[in-house]
N, C-alpha and C positions, 0 to 999 in steps of 0.2 A: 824649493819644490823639486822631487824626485819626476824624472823624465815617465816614469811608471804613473803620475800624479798627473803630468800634464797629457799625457796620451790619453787617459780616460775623460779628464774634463775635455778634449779636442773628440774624442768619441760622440760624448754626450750632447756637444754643442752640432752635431754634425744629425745625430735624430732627431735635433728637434727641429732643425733647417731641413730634412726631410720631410717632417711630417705637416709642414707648414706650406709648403713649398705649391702642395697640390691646389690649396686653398687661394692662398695668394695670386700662384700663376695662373692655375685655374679660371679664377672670375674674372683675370684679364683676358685669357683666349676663349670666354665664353660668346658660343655661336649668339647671334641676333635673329631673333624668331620673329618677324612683321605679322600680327594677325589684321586680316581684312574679314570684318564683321561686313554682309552681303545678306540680310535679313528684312526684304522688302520686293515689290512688284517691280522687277525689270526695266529701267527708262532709259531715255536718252542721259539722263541726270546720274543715273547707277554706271552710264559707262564713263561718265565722266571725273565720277568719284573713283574709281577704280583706275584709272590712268592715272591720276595725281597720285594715289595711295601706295600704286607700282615706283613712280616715281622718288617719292619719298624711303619707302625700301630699298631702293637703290642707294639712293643719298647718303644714306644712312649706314649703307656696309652689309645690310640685312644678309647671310647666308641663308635663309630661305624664308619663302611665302605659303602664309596658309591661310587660303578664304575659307573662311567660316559661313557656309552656306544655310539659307534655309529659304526656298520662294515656290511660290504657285508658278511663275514664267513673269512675261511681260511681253513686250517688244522685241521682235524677231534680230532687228538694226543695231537694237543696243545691245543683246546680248553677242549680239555680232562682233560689234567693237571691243566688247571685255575680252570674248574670245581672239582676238588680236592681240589687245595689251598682251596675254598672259602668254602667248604660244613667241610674244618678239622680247617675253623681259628673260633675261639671261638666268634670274635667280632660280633654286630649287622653284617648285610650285606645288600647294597640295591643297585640294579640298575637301573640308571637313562638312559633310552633309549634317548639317546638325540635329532635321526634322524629314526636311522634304527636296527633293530636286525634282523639280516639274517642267515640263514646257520648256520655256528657253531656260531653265535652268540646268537642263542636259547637256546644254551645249558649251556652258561654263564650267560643269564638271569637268565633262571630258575633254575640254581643252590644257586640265591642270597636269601636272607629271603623276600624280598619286590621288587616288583615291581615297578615303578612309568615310567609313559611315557609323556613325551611331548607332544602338538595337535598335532604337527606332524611328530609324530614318528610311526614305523610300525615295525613287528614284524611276522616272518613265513620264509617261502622259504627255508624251509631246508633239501633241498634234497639233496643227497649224490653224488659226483663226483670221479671215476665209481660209476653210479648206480647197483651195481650187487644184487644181491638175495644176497649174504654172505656180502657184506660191508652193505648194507639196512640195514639186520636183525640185525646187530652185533649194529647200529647206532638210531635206532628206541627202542631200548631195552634199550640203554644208556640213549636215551630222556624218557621214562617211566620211568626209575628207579627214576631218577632225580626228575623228576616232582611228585612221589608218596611222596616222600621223603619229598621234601619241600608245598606238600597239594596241588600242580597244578592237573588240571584234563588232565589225562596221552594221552585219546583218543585226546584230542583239540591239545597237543602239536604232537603228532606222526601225527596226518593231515598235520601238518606243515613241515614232513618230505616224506610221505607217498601217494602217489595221487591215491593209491586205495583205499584210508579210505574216507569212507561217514557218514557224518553228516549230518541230516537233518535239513535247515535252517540256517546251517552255511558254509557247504564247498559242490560243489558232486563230484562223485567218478569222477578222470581223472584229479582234479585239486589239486594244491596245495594249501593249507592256508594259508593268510597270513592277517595278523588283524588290522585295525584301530587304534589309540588309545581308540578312544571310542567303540569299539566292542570287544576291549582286558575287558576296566574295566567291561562292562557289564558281560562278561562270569567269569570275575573275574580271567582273567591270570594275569592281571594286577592291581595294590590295588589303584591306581587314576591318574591322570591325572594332570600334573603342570608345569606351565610355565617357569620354571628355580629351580635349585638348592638348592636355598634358605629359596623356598616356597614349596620343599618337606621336609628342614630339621622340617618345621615348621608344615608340617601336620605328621611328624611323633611324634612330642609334645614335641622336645626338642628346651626349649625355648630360653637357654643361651648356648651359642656355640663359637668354634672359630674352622677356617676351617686351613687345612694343606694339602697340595697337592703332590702327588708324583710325582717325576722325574725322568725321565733315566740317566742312566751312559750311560759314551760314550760309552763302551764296547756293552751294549745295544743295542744302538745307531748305530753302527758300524755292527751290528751280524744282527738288522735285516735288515738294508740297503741291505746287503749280501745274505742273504738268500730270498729275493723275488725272482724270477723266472727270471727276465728280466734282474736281475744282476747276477746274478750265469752264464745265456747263454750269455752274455760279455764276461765275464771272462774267461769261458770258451773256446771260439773263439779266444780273446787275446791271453790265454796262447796255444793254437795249433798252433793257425799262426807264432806267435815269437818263438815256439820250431822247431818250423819246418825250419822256414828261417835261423834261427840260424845253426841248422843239416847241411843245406844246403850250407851253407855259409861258408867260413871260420871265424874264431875269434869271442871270444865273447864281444857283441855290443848290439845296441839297442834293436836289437829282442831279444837276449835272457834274458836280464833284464826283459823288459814288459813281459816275459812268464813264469820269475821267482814270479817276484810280484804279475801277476793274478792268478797262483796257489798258492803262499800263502796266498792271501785273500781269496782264494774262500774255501780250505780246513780251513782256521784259522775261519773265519766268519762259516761256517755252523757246525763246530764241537762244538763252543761256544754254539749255539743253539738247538744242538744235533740232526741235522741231519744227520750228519758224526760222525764216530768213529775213534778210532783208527786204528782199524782192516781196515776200507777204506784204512788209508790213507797210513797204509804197504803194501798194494794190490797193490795201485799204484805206490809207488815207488821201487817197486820189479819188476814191471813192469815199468817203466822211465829203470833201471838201464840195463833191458836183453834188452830193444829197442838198449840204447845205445853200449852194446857189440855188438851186429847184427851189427850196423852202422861202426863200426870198423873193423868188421871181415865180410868182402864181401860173399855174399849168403844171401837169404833170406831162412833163416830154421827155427829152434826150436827155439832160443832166442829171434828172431823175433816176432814169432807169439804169443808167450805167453806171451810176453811184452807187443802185443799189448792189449790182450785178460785180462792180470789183469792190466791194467790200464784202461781198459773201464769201469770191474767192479768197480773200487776202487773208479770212477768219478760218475758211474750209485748209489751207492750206500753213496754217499754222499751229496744229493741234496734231497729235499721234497716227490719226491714219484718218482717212476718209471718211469711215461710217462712223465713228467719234464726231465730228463736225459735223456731219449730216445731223448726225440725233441732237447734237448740244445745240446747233442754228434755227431746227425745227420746234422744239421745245422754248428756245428763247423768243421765238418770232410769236407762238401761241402765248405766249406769259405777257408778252408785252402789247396782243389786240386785245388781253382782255383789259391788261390796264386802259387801256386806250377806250374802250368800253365803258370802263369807272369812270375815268375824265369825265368823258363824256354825258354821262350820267348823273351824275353827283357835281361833277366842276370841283375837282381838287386843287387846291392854290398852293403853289408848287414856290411860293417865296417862308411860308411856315409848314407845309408839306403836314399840319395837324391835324388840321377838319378836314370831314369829307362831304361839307358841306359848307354854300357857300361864304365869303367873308361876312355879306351882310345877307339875312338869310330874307328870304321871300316867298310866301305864301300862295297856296293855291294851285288851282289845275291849269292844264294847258288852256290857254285863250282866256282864261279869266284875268282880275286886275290881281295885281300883285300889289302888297301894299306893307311899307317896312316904318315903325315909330312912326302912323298918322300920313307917310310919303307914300304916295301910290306909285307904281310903274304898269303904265296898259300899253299894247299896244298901238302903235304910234307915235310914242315918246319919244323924241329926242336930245342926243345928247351929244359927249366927246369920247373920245379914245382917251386914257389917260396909259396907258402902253401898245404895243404892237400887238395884233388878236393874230396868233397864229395856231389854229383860229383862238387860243382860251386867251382872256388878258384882263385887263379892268376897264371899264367904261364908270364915267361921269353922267346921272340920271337924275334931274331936280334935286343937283346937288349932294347928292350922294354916290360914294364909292360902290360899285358891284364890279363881281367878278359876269366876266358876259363870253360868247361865242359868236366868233362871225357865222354869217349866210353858210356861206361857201369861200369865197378867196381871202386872204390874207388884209389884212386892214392894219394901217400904218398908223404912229403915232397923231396925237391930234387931231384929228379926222371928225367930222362930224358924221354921228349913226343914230338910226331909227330903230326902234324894237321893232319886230315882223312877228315875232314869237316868241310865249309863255309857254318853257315845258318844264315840269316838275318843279326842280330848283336850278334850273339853266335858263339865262336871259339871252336870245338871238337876237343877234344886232343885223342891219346892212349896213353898207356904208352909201351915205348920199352924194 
């Protein structure tokens, strides 16, 4: 082989190891793009998915981050925290407005290094919920600092909190701001405008990439389900109505399970996310325990009241903000006088929780005889306790099971009682 012969094949073998070269090294020195998908109501639980998800970015080598935004707001605390994660994690940062950045969702924007919004996506409305002079001032200071920090202009974003700030030709005074995409890039909150993901990694100039996406844990998953509003006042109701019919009832049954398991999702989920503390949840069960002595020991006195009083706290103080508890507390306490109403009423037997009328049923008006398969019940009858009547339970009547209600106090097992009273389908008992 002529040296003419092997210089061309050493030519030839040298284009092709060029032309490969890109490909190969290439996909090894390709940047790690982290997307953090942030498409939901702001919690305690979203700053905590957000910190883990920063974390794993890091883990991971990721050379930049991009939250993929879209939210109404939420929680002022948690958007608080995310805005921490993102302004202490080292990596690029950018947020991609996907639809909407609302409320505390301005403050995650503008915590990120870059901007980017979609045509239609918008940006503003971030007024505070109370709006008081001391949550404003404290929430307007947060968005200035922010916005100073990462080179936004501080007046554009507090309009977007603030509706006595005027800008002239952009906002006036009484309204609140809230920005286009194209009226963002123009003022320059926003660094451009693009129609997906891919084509911001590309105007940010990184040409070789591979993308990696966060996910929730179920635990996540689970804490914020729990902690929205709508699920805490379920559970809430849940666990009143079934501690109540439970109290009311003899044996533990259906109700008191559903009031076991919606108090411990509701304290387990919102402590996860740190709405609840510890300190709540000894408040309340300090108070479960003196209700329960009260309910044992007849008279409504001290054990009573202060059971009731730190378990309201322990529940008021373990949900998202105060006027959340107030409504979901007030709401549960009416749902559960009216069951208590039913009980009362009808005498629900809370060991098959089926009928809403009695086990054996009994005939007749108030004060007449009551009379079940040829056995009569009049008043004067009497009989046994065959459970604890607090007050509902079952009494033993010429030999027959009824469901009954005490006088008024608390009537222990075995007991010998007297019917006083025929009302509707409810048999009053004393005890002798």
């Amino acid at each position: 082989m002529t040296n003419k012969s092997l210089k061309k094949i050493f030519v030839l073998v040298l284009i092709i190891v060029l032309g490969i070269s890109p490909m190969v090294f290439g996909a090894e020195d390709a940047d790690l793009v982290y997307v953090l998908p942030l498409k939901e109501e702001i919690t305690q639980a979203s700053a905590r998915y957000v910190d883990l998800a920063i974390k794993e970015a890091e883990d991971l080598g990721a050379s930049h981050l991009i939250v993929d935004l879209d939210t109404y707001g939420g929680l002022v605390d948690g958007a608080e925290k995310i805005k921490n994660s993102l302004l202490d994690t080292k990596l690029d940062t950018t947020c991609y407005i996907n639809s909407k950045a609302e409320s505390a969702g301005v403050l995650i924007a503008i915590s990120c290094d870059n901007i980017y919004m979609s045509p239609r996506g918008t940006i503003g409305s971030a007024e505070t919920i109370p709006n008081t002079e001391k949550v404003l001032s404290m929430w307007k200071s947060l968005l200035r600092n922010t916005a100073q920090v990462q080179g936004r202009d501080p007046d554009v974003v507090e309009a977007m909190a603030d509706a006595e700030m005027e800008i002239p030709d952009l906002v006036e005074k009484g309204k609140l701001l809230n920005l286009t995409a194209q009226e963002a890039e123009v003022i320059k909150i926003s660094d451009g405008t693009v129609a997906n993901i891919d084509d911001l990694i590309k105007d940010l100039g990184i040409a070789t990439y591979k993308k990696a996406e966060a996910n929730e844990d179920w635990a996540t998953k689970l804490a914020k389900a729990i902690s929205q509003q709508w699920v805490s006042s379920i559970l809430i109701v849940l666990a009143f109505v079934g501690l109540i019919v439970e109290l009311l009832m003899p044996g533990f049954g259906i109700p008191g399970a559903i009031s076991l398991v919606s108090f411990v999702l509701f304290f387990g989920g919102n402590l996860m996310v740190g709405n609840a503390s510890w300190i709540s949840l000894i408040f309340f069960v300090v108070g479960v325990i003196l209700i329960a002595i009260e309910l044992f020991i007849p008279g409504f006195g001290l054990p009573g009241i202060a059971g009731i009083v730190l378990s309201i706290i322990g529940l008021a103080t373990s949900m998202a903000n105060l006027q959340q508890a107030l409504s979901s507390i007030i709401i549960a306490i009416v749902i559960a006088v009216l069951v208590v109403y039913i009980i009362f009423k009808f005498g629900l037997n809370s060991r098959t929780f089926s009928n809403i009328t009695l086990t054996t049923s009994i005939k007749g008006n108030s004060g007449s005889d009551h009379q079940e398969e040829g056995r009569e019940v009049k008043l004067g009858d009497r009989g046994k306790t065959l459970t604890m009547l607090r007050p509902y339970g079952f009494v033993q009547i010429n030999g027959i099971k009824f469901d009954a209600s005490s006088e008024s106090t608390f009537i222990d097992k075995d007991q010998e009682v007297e019917v006083v009273k025929l009302h509707g389908n409810t048999i009053i008992v004393k005890e002798i």
